[in-house]
N, C-alpha and C positions, 0 to 999 in steps of 0.2 A: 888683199883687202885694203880699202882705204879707211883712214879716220880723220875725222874731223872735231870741231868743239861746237855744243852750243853756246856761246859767248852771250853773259847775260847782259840783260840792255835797261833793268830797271834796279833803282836805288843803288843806281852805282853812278862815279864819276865819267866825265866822257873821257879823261885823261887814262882811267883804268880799262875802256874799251879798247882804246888804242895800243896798250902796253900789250894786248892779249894779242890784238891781232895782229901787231909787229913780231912777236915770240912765233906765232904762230907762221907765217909766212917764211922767218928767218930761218924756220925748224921744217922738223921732216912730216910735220903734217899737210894735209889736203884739201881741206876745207873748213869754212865758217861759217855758221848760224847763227841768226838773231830770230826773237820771235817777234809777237806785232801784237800788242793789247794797249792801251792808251790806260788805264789803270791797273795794275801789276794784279795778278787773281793771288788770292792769298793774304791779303794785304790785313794790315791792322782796322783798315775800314773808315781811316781818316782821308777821302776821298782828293780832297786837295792837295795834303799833304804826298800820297803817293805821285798822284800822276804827276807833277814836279820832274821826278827822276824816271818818269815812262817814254826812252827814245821811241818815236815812231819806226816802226820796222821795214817797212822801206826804203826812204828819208837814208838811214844809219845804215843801210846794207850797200847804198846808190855812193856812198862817202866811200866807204870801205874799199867799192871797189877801183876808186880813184887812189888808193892804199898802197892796192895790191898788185901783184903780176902774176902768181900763180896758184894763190888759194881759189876753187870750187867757191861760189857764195849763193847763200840762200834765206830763206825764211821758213821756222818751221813752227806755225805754217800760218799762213795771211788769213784775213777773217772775208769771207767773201760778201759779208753783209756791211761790213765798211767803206766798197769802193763800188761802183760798178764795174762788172769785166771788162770792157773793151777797153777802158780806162787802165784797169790793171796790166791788160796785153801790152799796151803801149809805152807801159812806166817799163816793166818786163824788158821790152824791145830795146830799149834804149841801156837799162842797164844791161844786157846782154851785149850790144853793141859795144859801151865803153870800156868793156872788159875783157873782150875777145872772145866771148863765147863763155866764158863761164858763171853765168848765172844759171839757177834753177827754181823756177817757179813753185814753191808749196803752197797748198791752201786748201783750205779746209771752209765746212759751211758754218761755222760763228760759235758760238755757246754760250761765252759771257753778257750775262743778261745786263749786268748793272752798268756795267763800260755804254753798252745801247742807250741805256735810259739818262746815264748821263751824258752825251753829245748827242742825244734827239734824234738816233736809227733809231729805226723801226725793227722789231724784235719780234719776227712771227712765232709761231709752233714749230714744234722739231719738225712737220713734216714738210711745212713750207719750205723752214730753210734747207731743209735737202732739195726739194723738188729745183729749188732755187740754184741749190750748190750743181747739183747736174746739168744743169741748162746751161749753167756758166761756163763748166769744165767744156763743154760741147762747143760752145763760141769762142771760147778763147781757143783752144787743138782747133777750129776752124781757119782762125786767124793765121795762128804760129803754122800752120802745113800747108796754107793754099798760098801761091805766089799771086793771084789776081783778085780784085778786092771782094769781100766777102757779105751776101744778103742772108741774115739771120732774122725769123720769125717767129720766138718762142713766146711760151705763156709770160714772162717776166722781164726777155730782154732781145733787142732786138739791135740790127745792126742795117744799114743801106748802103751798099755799092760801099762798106768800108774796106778801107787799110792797113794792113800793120805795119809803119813806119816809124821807125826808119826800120823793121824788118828783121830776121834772124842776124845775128853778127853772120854765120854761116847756114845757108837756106838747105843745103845738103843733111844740116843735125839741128834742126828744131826748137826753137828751148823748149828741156822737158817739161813735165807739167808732174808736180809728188803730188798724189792725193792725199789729204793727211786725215786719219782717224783709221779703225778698221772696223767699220760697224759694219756687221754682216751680211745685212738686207740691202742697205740702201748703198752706203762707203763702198765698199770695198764691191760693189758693180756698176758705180760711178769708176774706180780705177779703172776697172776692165773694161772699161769701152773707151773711157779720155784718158785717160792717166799713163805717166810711162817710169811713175817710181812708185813703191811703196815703203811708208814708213809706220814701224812697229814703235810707236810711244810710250816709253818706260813712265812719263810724268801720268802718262792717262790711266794708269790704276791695271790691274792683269800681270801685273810684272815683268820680268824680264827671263821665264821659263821658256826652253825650249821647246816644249811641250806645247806654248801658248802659243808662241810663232808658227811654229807646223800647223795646229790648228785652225789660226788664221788666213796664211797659205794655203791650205787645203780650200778653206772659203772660195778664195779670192781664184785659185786653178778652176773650179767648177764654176765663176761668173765666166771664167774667160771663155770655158767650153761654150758655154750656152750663147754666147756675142759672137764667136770662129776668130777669137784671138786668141795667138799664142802665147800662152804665159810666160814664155823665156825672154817673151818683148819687155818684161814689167821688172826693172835692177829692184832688188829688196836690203831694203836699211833698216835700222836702228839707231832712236835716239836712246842713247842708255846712261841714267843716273848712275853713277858707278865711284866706288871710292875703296882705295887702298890700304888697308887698316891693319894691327895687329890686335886693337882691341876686339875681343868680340862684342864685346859690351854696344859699341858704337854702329858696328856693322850692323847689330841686329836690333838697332835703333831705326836704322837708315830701310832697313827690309820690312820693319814692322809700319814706317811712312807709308812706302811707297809699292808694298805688295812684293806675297813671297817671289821669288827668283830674281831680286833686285843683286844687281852684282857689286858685293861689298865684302870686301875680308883682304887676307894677305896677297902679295903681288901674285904668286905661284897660281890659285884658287882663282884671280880674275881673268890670267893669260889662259887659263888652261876652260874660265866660261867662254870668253871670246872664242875661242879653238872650237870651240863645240856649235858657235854662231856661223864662223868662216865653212864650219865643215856641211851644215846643212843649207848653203848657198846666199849668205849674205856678204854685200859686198863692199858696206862701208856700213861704220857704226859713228854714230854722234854722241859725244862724251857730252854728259852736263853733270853738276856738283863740282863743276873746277871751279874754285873762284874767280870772278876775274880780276884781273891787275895782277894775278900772283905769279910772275912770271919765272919765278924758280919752280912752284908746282908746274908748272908747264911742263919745263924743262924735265924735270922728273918724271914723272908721268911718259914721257916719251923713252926716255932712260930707260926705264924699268919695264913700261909694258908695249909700248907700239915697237921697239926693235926686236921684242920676240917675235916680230910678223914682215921682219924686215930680211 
């Protein structure tokens, strides 16, 4: 199994991103995550005052991986109502390129409404932005798989005799494309036709049960039926909130946040929920609740629980 961090990008210093992702590279982890909202969701509601400290998530992942030499980098997950796709393919391209191959494209169809309304997107109904999110996932795996340049006709976005240049780092492996959400109808049969990761979101409320992930897997195996894709094409992750604790007091502060089967308590109790994620076929898990900058938590963290899997 791999792990990686989601590394937070908002209300925090740049010098504290750095420190994480230095630890992180220097250590036995695998990869890094930043996410992409231009005002932090959650926030105390002083609009100015946050976005201030809201890295743009592209921008901050495209740095990183001028950083780095063998951390995995990604976004989880881009808002696709912020950029147009072909646009994004090509930002994609490029950081795939100067990294050797290790980007991985996330993205998701949008939600935060108020981030919209303050930089002047346009902010449809849920169904739009799906109808929108699948068109996109469809032009861009057009893009990223055909070697000669690509005419797209959709209801929303369209593409003539384009390019993806400068192209995969490696045309042989793709850059993957993670659909992010797992909404059952729409989500998770956008993965099964364009997608080639999925990720189970411990922040999105469902928690982090086992029970909950099968479930959704189950979804997502039955879109792949119905499309004649194999589901063993689709690597499945986890972004998971998670924190090491003796108190229970805290842990069951953190599970009451963020929804039962959040993984929080003592070290024994987290190796042995990971165990149970490894054992029903996941392949890498994204850590968040690490602070960032805290480069001794790092350190420990890895101490204690990613060399039980080493």
């Amino acid at each position: 199994m791999d792990f990686g961090v989601q590394v937070n990008v908002y209300r925090v210093a740049w010098d504290d991103i750095v420190a994480s992702v230095q630890a992180l590279e220097a250590g036995g982890w695998d990869s890094v995550w930043f996410a992409d909202h231009h005002i932090p969701p959650g926030g105390g509601g002083n609009d100015a005052e946050e976005a201030k400290t809201a890295f743009e998530g592209l921008a901050a992942i495209a740095t990183v991986a001028g950083m780095t030499k063998k951390l995995r980098l990604g976004n989880l997950v881009l808002g696709n109502t912020y950029r147009n796709p072909g646009h994004t393919a090509l930002i994609a391209a490029t950081i795939d390129t100067v990294s050797e191959g290790r980007f991985t494209l996330g993205i998701g169809a949008g939600w935060y409404e108020r981030e919209h309304e303050a930089y002047g997107w346009n902010f449809p109904s849920m169904k739009e932005r799906q109808d929108k999110f699948e068109e996109a996932c469809e032009l861009i795996r057009s893009l990223f798989h055909s070697r000669e340049p690509v005419d797209f006709n959709g209801t929303y976005y369209q593409l003539d005799h384009a390019q993806l240049s400068p192209g995969n780092f490696d045309d042989s492996k793709p850059i993957p494309i993670m659909v992010g959400g797992t909404g059952p109808k729409r989500t998770l049969r956008t993965l099964a036709r364009y997608g080639d990761v999925m990720n189970l979101d411990g922040w999105a409320g469902g928690g982090m049960s086992l029970d909950y992930y099968k479930y959704k897997a189950g979804i997502l195996e039955q879109h792949c039926e119905d499309c004649g894709r194999d589901p063993a094409e689709i690597r499945r992750t986890l972004t998971m909130p998670c924190l090491v604790t003796y108190d229970k007091a805290r842990a069951d502060a953190m599970i009451q946040e963020y929804g039962e089967g959040t993984v929080a308590g003592p070290k024994q109790y987290v190796i042995d929920r990971i165990g149970e994620f490894q054992d029903a076929g996941i392949s890498e898990i994204m850590f968040g609740y690490l602070p960032t900058g805290k480069v001794s938590l790092l350190q420990r963290f890895e101490a204690e629980i990613i060399s039980a899997f080493r």
